[in-house]
C-alpha positions as CSV (number, residue, x, y, z in Angstrom):
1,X,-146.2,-64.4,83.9
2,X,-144.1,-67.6,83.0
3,X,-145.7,-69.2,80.0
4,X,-146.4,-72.9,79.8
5,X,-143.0,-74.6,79.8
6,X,-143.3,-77.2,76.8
7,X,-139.8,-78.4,77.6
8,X,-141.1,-80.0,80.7
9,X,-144.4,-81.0,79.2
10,X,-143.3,-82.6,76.2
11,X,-140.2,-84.7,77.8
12,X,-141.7,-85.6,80.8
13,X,-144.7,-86.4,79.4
14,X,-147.2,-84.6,82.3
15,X,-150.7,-84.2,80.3
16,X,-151.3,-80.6,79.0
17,X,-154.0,-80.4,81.9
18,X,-151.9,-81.4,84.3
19,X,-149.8,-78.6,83.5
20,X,-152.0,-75.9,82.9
21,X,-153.2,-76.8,86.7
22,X,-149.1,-76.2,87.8
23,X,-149.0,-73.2,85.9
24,X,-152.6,-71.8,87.5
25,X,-150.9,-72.5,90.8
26,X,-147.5,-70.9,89.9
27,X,-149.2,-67.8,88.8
28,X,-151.1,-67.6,91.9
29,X,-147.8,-68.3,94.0
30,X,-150.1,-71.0,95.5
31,X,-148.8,-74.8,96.1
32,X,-150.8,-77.0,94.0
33,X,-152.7,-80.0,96.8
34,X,-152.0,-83.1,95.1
35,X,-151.3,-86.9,96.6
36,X,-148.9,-87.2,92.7
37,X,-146.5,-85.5,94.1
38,X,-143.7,-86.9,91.8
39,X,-145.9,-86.7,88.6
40,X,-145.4,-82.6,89.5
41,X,-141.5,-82.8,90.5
42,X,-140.2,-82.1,87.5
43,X,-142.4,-78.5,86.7
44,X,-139.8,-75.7,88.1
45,X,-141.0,-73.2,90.3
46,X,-144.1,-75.7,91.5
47,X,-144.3,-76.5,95.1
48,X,-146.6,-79.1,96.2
49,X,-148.9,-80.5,98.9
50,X,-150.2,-83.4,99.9
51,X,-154.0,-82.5,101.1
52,X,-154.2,-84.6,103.6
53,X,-152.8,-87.7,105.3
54,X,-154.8,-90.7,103.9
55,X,-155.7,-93.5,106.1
C-alpha cells in the first residue's frame, strides 16, 4: 500500500481530498473518472478517465 505522497500534495498544491480520492483509486488499481484530468497528472501511478464525452 503506497501511503499518501505529500511531495506531490504539498508542491502541487492538489487539495488533501483530492488526493486521498487518487490514492483510493491507486489502491484499488482502478483509474479515477474525472473531466480534471491535469489537476491529477502530476500524482504518480494515477491513471485517469474522462467519464464521458460532454456535449
Amino acid at each position: 500500500m503506497v501511503i499518501l505522497d505529500t511531495d506531490v500534495y504539498l508542491s502541487h498544491h492538489i487539495g488533501i481530498i483530492d488526493s486521498l480520492i487518487a490514492q483510493i483509486a491507486i489502491s484499488l488499481n482502478l483509474p479515477l473518472q474525472t473531466f480534471n484530468k491535469k489537476h491529477y497528472d502530476p500524482i504518480p501511478g494515477l491513471t485517469t478517465r474522462q467519464p464521458y464525452v460532454k456535449s
